[in-house]
C-alpha positions in Angstrom: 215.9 49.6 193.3 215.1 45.9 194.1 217.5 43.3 194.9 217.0 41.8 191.2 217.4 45.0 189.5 220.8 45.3 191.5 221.7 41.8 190.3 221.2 42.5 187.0 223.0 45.7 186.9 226.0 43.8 188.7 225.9 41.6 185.9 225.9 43.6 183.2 228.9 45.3 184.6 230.7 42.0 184.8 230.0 41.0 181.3 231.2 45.0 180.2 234.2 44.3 182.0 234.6 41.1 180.7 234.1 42.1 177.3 236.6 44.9 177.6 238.9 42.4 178.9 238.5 40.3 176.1 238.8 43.2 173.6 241.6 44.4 175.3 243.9 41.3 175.2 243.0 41.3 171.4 244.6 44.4 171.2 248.0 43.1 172.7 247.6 40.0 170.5 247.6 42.2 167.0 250.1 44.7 168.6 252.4 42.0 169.4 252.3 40.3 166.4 253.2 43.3 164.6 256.2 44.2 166.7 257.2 40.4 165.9 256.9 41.1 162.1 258.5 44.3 162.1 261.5 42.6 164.0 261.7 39.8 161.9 261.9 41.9 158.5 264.2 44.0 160.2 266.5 40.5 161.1 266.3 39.6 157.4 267.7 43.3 156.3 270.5 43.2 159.2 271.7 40.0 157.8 271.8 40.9 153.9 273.3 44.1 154.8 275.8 41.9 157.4 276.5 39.8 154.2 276.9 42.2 151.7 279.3 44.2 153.8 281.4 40.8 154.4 281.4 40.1 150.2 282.6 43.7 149.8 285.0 43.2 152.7 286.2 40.1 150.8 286.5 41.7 147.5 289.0 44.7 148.9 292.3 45.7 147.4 293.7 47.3 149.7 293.3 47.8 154.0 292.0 51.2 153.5 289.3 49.9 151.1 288.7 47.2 154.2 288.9 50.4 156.6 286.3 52.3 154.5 283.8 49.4 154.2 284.1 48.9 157.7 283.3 52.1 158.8 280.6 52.4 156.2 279.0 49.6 157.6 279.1 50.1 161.1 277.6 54.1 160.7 274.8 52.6 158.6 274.2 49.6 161.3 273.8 52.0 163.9 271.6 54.5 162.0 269.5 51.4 161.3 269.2 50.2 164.5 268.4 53.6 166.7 265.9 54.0 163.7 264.1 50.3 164.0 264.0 50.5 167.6 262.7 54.3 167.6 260.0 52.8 165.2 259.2 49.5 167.4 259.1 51.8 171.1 256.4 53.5 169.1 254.6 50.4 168.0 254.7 49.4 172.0 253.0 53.2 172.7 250.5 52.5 170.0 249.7 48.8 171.5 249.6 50.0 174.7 247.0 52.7 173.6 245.1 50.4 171.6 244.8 48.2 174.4 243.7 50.7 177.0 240.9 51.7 175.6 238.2 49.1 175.5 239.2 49.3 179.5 239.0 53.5 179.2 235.6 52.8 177.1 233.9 50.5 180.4 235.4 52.8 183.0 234.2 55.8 181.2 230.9 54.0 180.9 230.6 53.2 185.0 230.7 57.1 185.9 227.5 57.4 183.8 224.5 57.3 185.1 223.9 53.6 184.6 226.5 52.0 187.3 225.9 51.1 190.1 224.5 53.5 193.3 224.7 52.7 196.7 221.8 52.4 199.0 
């Protein structure tokens, strides 16, 4: 192979690896953003249901009514919240997936026959 062929080959596997790159950080851009919408909405819902609990806290007759809304509250918070961060550590596995494999696509690509051979 002549020293031009080997410069062109270099170059195209720059430009794959740049292009992966590129594809790649694309994939951490929508994967983030989605984990920032999914924690925002689930914001919003922790303070209506934060607000809600306080308005029924206020409207009590008696302290075991105050006792029983408490305690209502603070099971449901907690189911909420192992389930929203179950759902988002999921959303991380999924962007980090999603964001491997434009890289797994190039490497796969530079055990082919095309990469580059030494002399």
């Amino acid at each position: 192979m002549s020293d031009q062929k080997y410069g062109e080959e270099f170059q195209r596997v720059g430009k794959d690896g740049f292009d992966a790159a590129v594809r790649s950080f694309g994939e951490v851009n929508k994967g983030l953003q989605a984990i920032a919408a999914e924690v925002t909405d689930y914001s919003k819902k922790s303070f209506e249901d934060g607000t809600r609990a306080f308005e029924q806290l206020l409207s009590a007759k008696s302290f075991g009514q105050v006792i029983e809304i408490q305690s209502q509250y603070a099971r449901m918070v907690y189911e909420a919240h192992v389930a929203e961060w179950s759902k988002i550590a999921e959303m991380y596995a999924g962007l980090t997936r999603n964001a491997y494999k434009p890289v797994e696509r190039v490497d796969s690509q530079a055990g082919s026959p095309h990469r580059l051979r030494s002399v």
